[in-house]
C-alpha positions as CSV (number, residue, x, y, z in Angstrom):
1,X,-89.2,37.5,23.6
2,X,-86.8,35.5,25.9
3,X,-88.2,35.1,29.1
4,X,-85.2,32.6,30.4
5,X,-82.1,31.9,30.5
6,X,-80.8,28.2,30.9
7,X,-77.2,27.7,31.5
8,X,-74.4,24.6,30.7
9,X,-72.5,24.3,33.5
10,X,-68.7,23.1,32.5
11,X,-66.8,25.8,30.9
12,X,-70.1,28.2,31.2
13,X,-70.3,28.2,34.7
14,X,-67.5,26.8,35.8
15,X,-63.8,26.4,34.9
16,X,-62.8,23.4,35.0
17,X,-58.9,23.6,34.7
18,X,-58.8,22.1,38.3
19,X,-60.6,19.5,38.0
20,X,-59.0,18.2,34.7
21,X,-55.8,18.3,36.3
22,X,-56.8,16.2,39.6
23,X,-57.7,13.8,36.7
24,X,-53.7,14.1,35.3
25,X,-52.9,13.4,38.6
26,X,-54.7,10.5,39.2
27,X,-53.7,8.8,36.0
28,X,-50.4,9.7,36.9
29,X,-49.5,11.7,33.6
30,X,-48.0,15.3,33.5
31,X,-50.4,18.3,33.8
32,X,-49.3,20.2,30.7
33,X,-49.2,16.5,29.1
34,X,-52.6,15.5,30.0
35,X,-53.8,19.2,28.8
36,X,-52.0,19.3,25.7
37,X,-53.4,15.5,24.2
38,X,-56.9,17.4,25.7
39,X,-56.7,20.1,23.4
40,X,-55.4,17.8,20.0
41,X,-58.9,15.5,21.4
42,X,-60.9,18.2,21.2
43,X,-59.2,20.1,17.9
44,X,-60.2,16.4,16.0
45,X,-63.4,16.6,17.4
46,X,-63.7,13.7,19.0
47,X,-65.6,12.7,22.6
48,X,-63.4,14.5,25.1
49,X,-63.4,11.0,26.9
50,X,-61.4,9.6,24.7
51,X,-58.3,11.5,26.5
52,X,-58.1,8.8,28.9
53,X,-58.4,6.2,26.1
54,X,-54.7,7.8,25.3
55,X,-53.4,7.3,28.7
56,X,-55.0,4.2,29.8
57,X,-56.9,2.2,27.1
58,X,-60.2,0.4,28.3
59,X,-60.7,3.6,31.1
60,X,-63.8,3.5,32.5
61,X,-64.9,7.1,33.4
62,X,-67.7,6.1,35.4
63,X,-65.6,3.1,37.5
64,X,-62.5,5.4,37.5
65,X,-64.9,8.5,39.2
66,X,-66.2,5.9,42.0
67,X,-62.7,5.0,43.1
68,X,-61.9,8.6,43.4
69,X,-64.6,8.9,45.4
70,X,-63.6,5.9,47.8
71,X,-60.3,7.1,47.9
72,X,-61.2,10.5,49.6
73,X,-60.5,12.3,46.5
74,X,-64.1,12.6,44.4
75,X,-64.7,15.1,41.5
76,X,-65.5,18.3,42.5
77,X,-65.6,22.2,42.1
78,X,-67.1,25.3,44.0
79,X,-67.2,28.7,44.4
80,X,-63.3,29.6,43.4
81,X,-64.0,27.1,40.3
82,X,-66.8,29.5,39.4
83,X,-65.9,32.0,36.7
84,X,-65.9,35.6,37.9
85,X,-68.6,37.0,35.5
86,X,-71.5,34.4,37.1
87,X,-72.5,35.7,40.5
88,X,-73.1,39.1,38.7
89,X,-74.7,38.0,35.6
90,X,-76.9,35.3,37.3
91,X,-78.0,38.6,40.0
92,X,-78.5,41.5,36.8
93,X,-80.6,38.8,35.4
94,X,-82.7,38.1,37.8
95,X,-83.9,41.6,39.0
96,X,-84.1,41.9,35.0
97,X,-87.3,39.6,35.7
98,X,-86.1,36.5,33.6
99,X,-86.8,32.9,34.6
100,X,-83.4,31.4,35.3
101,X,-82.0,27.8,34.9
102,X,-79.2,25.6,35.3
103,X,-78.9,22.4,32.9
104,X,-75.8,20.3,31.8
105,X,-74.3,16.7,31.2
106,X,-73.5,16.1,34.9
107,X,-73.6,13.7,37.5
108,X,-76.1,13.4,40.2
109,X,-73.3,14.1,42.9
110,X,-72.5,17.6,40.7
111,X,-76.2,18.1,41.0
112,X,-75.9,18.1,44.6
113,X,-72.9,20.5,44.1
114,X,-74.8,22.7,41.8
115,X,-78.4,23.0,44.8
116,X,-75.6,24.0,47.4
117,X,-73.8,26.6,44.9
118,X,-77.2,28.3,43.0
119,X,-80.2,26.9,45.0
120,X,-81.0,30.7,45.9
121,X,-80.3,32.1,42.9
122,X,-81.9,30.2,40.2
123,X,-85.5,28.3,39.5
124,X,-84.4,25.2,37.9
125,X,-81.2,22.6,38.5
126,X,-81.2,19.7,35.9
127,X,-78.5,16.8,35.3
128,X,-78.3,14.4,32.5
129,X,-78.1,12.2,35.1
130,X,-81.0,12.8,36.6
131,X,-82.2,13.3,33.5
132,X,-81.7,10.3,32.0
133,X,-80.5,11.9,28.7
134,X,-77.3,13.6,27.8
135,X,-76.3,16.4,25.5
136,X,-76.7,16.7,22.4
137,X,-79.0,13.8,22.2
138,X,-82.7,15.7,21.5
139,X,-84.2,14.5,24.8
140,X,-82.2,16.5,26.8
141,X,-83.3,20.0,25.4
142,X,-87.1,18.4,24.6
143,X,-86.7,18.1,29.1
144,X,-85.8,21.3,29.2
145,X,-88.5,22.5,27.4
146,X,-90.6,20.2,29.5
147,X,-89.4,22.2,32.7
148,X,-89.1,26.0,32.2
149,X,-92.4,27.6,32.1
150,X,-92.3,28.8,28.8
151,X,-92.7,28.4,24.9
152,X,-89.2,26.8,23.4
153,X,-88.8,29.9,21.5
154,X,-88.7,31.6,24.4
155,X,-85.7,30.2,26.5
156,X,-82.2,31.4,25.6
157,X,-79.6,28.4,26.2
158,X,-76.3,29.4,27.0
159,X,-72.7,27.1,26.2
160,X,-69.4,26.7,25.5
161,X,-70.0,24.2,22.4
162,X,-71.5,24.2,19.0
163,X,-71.9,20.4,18.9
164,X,-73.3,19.7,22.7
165,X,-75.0,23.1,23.3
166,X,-75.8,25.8,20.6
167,X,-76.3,23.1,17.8
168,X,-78.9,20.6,19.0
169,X,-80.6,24.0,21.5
170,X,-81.3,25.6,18.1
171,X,-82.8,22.5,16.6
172,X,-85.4,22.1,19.6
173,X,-86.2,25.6,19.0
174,X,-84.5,27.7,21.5
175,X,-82.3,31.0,21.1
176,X,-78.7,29.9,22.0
177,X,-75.7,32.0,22.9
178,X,-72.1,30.9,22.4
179,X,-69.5,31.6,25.4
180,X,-65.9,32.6,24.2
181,X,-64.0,30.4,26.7
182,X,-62.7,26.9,27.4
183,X,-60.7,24.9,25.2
184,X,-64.4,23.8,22.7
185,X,-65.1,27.7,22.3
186,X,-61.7,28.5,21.7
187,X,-61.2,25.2,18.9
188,X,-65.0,26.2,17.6
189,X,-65.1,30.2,17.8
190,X,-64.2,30.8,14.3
191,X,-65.9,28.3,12.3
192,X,-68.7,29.1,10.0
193,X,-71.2,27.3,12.3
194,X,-69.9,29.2,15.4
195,X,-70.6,32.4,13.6
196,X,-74.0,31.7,11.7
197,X,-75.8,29.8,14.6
198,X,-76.0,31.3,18.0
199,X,-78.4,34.0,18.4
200,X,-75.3,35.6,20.5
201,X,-71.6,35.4,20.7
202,X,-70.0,37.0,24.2
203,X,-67.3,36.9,25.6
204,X,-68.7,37.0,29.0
205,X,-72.1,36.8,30.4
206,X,-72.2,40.3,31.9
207,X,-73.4,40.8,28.2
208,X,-76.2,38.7,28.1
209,X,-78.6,41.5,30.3
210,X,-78.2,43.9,27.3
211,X,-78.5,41.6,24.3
212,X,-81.5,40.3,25.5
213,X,-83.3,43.8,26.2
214,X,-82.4,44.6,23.3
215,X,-83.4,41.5,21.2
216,X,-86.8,42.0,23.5
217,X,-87.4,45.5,22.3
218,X,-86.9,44.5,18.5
219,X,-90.0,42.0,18.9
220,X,-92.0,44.7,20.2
């Protein structure tokens, strides 16, 4: 049975079209220029970081997100970056009884984002930075194992990728569902993998309440 529900949080939870362009802005590129060499990044399927690579060889993400920050003008999102199915799905779940969780490759100052967005509403709030492992290396899902109160076989993972989420979730054991959305679902949706893997394929996680009572009843 699934017994919880652990959520990515880019392109899951949140859409991150805003926050992409404030980095087109800062590098001082185009919107629909910086968007477009996104998508051809991501349709090669190579590291999404390598974006900035095209724009400014040697970027440091991780310098480059610290002088954003000391400029006034840090990475962020909230509630009008949150996509309109997650309030409801994240509530039908919960008085559905299942164990809900929030766990993606994000910084410590998302983290602090993420408590002031879901702290009521979910039980668990991990970053791979806190973590000190990042998707899809195997330590990230064997920590959340480590963390939700039950059996691997029993938490569902839900994400937007077959390489970062529903691939390397499956291989630690966990049901997965696959998201249709963001520019990685979109690329990924019709590929063998993205339609033999996932345990579940929505289009929006208002779905996720019924596929799992019924995936529940068929183990009774």
């Amino acid at each position: 049975m699934i017994r919880a529900v652990v959520f990515d949080v880019g392109e899951c939870l949140v859409d991150e079209t805003r926050e992409y362009s404030a980095w087109a802005d800062w590098l001082g590129v185009a919107r629909h220029t910086f968007h477009a060499v996104f998508g051809a990044v991501i349709a090669q399927g190579r590291d999404y970081r390598e974006v900035f690579q095209e724009f400014r060889p040697g970027f440091d993400l991780n310098e480059e997100r610290e002088r954003r920050a000391a400029s006034g003008q840090p990475e962020t999102f909230g509630e009008e970056d949150l996509y309109e199915d997650v309030r409801p799905a994240l509530t039908r779940l919960r008085a559905d009884g299942v164990w809900l969780g929030i766990a993606g490759n994000q910084t410590i100052r998302a983290g602090t984002i993420l408590q002031e967005l879901f702290a009521d509403e979910v039980d668990l709030i991990g970053t791979s930075d806190d973590w000190g492992a990042s998707k899809p290396d195997p330590a990230f899902f064997h920590r959340v194992a480590e963390v939700v109160p039950f059996s691997k076989d029993e938490i569902l993972y839900v994400g937007d990728r077959i390489d970062n989420d529903i691939r390397p979730a499956a291989a630690a054991g966990m049901c997965t569902a696959l998201v249709h959305r963001g520019p990685w679902a979109t690329t990924q949706w019709r590929s063998a993998e993205a339609e033999r893997l996932p345990t579940f394929r929505v289009e929006s996680l208002g779905e996720l309440s019924g596929l799992i009572k019924t995936f529940n009843d068929s183990t009774d």
